[in-house]
C-alpha positions in Angstrom: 1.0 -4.2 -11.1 -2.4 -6.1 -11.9 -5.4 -6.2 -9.8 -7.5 -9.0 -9.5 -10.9 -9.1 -7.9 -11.6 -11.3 -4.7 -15.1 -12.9 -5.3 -15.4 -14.4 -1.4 -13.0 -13.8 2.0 -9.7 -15.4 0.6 -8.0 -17.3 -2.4 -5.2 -19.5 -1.4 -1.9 -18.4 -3.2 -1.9 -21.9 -5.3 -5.2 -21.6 -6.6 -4.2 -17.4 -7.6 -1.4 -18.5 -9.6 -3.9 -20.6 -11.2 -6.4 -18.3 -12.2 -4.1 -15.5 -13.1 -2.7 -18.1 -15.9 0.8 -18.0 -14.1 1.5 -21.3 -14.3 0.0 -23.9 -16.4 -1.7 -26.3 -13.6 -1.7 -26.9 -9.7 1.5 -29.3 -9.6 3.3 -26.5 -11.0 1.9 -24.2 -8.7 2.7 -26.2 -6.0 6.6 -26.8 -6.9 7.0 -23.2 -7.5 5.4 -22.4 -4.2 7.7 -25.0 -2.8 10.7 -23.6 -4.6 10.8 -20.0 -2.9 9.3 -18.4 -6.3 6.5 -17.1 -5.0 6.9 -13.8 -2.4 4.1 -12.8 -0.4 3.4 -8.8 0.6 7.0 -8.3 -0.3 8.3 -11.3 1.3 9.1 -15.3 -0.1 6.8 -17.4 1.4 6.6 -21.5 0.8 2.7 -21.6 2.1 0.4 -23.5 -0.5 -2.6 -23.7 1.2 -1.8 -19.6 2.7 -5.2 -17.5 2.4 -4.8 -14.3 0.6 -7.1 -11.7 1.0 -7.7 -8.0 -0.1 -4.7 -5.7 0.5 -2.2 -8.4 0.0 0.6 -8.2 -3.2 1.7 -11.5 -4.4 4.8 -11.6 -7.3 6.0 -13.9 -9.5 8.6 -13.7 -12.3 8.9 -10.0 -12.2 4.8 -9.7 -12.3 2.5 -8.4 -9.3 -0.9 -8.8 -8.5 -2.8 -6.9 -5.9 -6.4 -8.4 -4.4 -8.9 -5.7 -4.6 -12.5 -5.8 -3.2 
């Protein structure tokens, strides 16, 4: 698991996978989002615009990133 550093009070989860280099551009983000590919603190969730703050695990394609302060 990967840590990445919040810079304000939240990221939403499409502009994460961004900026972690996960996908390619915010479309994609967006359709994998849409698609169930994205899980959420252990769980799928289809949220693009979801806030994601310090504590909170997001995964994608067998990779994990925790928010840290």
């Amino acid at each position: 698991m990967i840590t990445y550093q919040l810079k304000g009070d939240y990221i939403t989860l499409v502009q994460l996978l961004k900026v972690l280099h996960w996908v390619e551009h915010g479309g994609e983000a967006q359709a994998v989002v849409s698609a169930g590919l994205v899980s959420y603190n252990g769980a799928v969730d289809y949220r693009k615009r979801l806030k994601v703050r310090v504590g909170d695990v997001v995964g994608f394609e067998g990779k994990q990133v925790k928010l840290i302060a």
